[in-house]
C-alpha positions as CSV (number, residue, x, y, z in Angstrom):
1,X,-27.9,39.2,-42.4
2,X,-25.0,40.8,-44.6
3,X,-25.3,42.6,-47.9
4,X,-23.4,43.8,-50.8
5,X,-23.6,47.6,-51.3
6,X,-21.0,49.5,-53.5
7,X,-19.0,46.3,-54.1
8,X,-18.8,45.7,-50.1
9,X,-19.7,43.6,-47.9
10,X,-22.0,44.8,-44.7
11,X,-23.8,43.4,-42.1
12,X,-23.4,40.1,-39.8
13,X,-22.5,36.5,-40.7
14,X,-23.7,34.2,-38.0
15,X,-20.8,36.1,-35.0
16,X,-19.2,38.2,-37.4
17,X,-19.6,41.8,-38.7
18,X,-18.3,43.5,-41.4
19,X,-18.6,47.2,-41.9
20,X,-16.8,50.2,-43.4
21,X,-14.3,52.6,-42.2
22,X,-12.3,54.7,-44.3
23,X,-12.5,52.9,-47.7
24,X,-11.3,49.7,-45.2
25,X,-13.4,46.8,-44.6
26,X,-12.9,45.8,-40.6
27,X,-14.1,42.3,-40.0
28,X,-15.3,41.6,-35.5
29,X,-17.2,39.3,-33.0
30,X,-20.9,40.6,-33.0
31,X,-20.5,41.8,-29.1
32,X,-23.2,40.1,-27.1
33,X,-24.2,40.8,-24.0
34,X,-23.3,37.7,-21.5
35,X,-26.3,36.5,-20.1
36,X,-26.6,36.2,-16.3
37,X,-25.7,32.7,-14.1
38,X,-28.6,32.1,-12.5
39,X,-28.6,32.5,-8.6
40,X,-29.5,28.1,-8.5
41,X,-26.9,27.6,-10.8
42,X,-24.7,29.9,-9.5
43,X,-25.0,28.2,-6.1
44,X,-24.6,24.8,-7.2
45,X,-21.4,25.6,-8.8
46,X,-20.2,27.3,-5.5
47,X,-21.1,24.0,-3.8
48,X,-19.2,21.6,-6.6
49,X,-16.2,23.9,-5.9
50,X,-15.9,23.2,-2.2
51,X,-17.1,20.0,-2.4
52,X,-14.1,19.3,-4.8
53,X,-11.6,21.3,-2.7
54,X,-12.7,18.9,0.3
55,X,-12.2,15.7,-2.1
56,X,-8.3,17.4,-2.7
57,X,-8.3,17.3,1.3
58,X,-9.2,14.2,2.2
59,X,-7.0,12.8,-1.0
60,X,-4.3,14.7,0.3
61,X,-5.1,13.6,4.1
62,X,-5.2,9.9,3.2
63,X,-2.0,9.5,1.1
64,X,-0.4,7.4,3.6
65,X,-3.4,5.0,2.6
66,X,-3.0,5.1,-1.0
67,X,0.1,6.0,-1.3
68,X,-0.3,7.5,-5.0
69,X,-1.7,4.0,-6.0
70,X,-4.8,5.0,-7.4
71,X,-6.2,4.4,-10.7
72,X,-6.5,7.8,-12.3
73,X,-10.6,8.7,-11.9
74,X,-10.1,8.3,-8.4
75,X,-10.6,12.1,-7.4
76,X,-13.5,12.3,-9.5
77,X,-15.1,9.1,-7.8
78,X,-14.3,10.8,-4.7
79,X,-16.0,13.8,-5.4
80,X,-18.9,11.8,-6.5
81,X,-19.2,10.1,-3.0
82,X,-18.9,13.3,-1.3
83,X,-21.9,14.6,-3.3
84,X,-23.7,11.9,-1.7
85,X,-22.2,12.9,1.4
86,X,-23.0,16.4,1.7
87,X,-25.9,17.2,-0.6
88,X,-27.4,15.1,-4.0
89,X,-29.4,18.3,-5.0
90,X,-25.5,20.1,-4.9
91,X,-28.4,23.2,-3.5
92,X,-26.8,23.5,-0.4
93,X,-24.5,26.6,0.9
94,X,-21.2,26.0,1.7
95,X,-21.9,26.2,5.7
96,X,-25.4,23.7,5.5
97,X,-23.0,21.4,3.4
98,X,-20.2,21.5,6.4
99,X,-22.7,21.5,8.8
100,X,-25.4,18.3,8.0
101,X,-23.3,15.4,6.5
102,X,-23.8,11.8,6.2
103,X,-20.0,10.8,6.8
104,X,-20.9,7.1,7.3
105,X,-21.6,7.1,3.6
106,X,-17.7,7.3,2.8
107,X,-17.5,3.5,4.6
108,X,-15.9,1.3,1.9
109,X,-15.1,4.3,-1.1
110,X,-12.2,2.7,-2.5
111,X,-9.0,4.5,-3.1
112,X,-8.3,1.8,-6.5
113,X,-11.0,0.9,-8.5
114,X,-9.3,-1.9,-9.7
115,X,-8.4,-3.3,-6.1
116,X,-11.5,-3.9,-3.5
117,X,-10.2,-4.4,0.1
118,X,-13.0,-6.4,1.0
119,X,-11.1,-8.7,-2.3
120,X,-8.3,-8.8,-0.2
121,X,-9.6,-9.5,2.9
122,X,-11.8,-11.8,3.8
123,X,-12.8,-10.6,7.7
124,X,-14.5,-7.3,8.7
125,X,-12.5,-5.1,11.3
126,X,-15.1,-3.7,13.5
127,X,-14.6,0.2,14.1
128,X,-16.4,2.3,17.0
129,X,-16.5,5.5,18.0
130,X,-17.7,5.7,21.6
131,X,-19.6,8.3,23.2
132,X,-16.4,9.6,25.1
133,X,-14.6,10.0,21.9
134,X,-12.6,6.8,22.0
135,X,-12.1,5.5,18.8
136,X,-12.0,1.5,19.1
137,X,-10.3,-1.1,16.3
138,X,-11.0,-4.3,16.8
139,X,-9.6,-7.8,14.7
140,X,-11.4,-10.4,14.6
141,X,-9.2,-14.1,14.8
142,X,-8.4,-14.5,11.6
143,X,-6.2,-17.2,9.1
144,X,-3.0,-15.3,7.9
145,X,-2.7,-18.4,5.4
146,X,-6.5,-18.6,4.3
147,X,-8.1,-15.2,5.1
148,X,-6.0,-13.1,3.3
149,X,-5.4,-13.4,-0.9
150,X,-1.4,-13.3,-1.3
151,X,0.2,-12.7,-4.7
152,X,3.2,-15.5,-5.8
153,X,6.2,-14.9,-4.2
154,X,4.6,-13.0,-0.7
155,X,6.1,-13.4,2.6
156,X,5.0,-10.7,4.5
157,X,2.1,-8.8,4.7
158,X,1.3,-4.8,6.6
159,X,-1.7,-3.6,7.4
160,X,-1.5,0.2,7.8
161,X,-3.9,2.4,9.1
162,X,-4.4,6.4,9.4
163,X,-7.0,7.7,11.7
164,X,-7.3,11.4,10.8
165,X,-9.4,14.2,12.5
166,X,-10.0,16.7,10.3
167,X,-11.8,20.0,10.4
168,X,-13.3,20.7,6.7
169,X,-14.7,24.4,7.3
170,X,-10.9,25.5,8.6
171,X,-9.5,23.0,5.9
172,X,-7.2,21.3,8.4
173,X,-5.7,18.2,10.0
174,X,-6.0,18.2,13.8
175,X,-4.1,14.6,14.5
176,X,-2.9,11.6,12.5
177,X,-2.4,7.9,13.9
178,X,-0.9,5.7,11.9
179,X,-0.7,2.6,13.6
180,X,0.8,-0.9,11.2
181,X,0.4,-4.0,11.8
182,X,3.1,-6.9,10.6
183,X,2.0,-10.0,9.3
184,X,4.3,-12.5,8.5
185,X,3.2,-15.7,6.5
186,X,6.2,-18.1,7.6
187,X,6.0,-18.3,10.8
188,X,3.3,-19.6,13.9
189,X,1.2,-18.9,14.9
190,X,-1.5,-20.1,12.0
191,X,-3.9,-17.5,13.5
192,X,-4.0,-14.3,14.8
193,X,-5.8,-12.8,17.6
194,X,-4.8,-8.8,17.9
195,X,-5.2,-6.8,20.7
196,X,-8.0,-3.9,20.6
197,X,-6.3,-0.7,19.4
198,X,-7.6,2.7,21.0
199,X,-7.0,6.2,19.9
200,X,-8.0,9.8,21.3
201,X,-10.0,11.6,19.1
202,X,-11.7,14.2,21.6
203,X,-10.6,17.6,20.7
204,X,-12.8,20.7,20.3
205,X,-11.5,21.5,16.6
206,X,-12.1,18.1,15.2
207,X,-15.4,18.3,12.9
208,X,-15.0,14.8,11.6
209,X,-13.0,11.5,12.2
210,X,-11.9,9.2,9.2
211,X,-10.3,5.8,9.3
212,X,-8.4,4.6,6.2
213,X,-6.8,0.8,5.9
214,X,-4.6,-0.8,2.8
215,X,-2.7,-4.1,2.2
216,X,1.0,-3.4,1.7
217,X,2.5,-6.8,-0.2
218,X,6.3,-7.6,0.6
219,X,8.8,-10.4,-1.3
220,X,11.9,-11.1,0.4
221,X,14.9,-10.6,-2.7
222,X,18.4,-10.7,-1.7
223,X,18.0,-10.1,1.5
224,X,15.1,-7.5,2.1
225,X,11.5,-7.1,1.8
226,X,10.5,-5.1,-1.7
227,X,6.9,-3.7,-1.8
228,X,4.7,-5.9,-4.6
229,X,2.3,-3.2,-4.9
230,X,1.7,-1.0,-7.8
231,X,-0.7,0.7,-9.7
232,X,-2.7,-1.8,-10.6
233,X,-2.8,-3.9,-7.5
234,X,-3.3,-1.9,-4.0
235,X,-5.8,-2.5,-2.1
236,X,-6.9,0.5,0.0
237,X,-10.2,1.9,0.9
238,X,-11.8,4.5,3.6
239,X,-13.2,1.9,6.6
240,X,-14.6,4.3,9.1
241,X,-16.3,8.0,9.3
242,X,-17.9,9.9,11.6
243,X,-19.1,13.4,11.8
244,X,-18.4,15.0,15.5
């Protein structure tokens, strides 16, 4: 409460004070004491923080799959997910978090909202990580004409895939495969049987083992292939993890 007394103001105004100092009238922030982050609070806040510096990882770790073609909430989508992953309550420490999470639940988080792979593509690859640490990819047959949706003007289609082991705690890559597969619409055969593909992923620093996929889109124009894709259309998603 403030007051007139000798023609001056004194006292406080919701924040502000104003007193008297040498015939002056000086006008400040009532200082308040800050009150204290609780310690629940406090750790959830620790745990948003590294959940959100692993979301920056795996973004950055999985560029060759979206290759910037995201739509624009995709980090905060991600970090979502991950919350799943690691911890809904967000009460975990840093090192519980690392150490107890539900990879799996990553399967199908897709790098462009507006784009679903499983939109794209209309047969499941089937992933496997064997007890030896051999990390199977296997195609089914599929129709190149019928079993995949093609934009107008399409003749060749890549399907590109990164297979990254990463170690969160250390915050760092220990290998990346990146294995593509060329599709191309005009010629025979009509189907498509691929051989298995196999890749290594024993090694004593890998925590965790994550498989992305997209759909790159190619028109031939005067006398190359140009990439269709764009912001709005790319079809890219995370198909396999595993914790290690």
């Amino acid at each position: 409460m403030a007051f007139i007394e000798n023609g001056n103001l004194k006292g406080l105004v919701g924040n502000v004070v104003f007193r008297q100092s040498n015939e002056k009238t000086i006008v400040q922030t009532n200082p308040r004491l800050k009150s204290k982050q609780a310690k629940g609070t406090k750790t959830a806040a620790t745990g948003f923080g590294n959940i959100s510096k692993i979301g920056a990882y795996i973004r950055a770790m999985m560029v060759e799959v979206h290759v910037g073609l995201h739509d624009s909430n995709m980090h905060n989508r991600l970090i979502t997910q991950l919350q799943r992953v690691m911890s809904p309550s967000g009460d975990l420490s840093h090192a519980e978090s690392i150490g107890n999470p539900k990879m799996n639940r990553l399967v199908n988080f897709q790098f462009n909202e507006k784009c679903h792979l499983q939109d794209f593509i209309h047969f499941d690859p089937e992933f496997r990580l064997l007890d030896n640490k051999q990390l199977t990819i296997q195609f089914p047959k599929f129709d190149k004409q019928k079993d995949f949706r093609q934009p107008k003007n399409c003749d060749l289609l890549i399907i590109n895939l990164s297979v990254v082991m990463l170690n969160f705690d250390k915050q760092q890559y220990i290998q990346v495969h990146s294995p593509q597969i060329h599709i191309n619409l005009h010629t025979r055969p009509k189907i498509v049987e691929l051989e298995q593909l196999s890749f290594d992923v024993n090694d004593k620093d890998a925590t965790t083992v994550l498989v992305g996929m997209n759909v790159e889109y190619y028109g031939f124009h005067r006398q190359k292939h140009l990439l269709i894709n764009n912001k709005s259309f790319h079809p890219a998603a995370i198909v396999g993890a595993w914790s290690i």
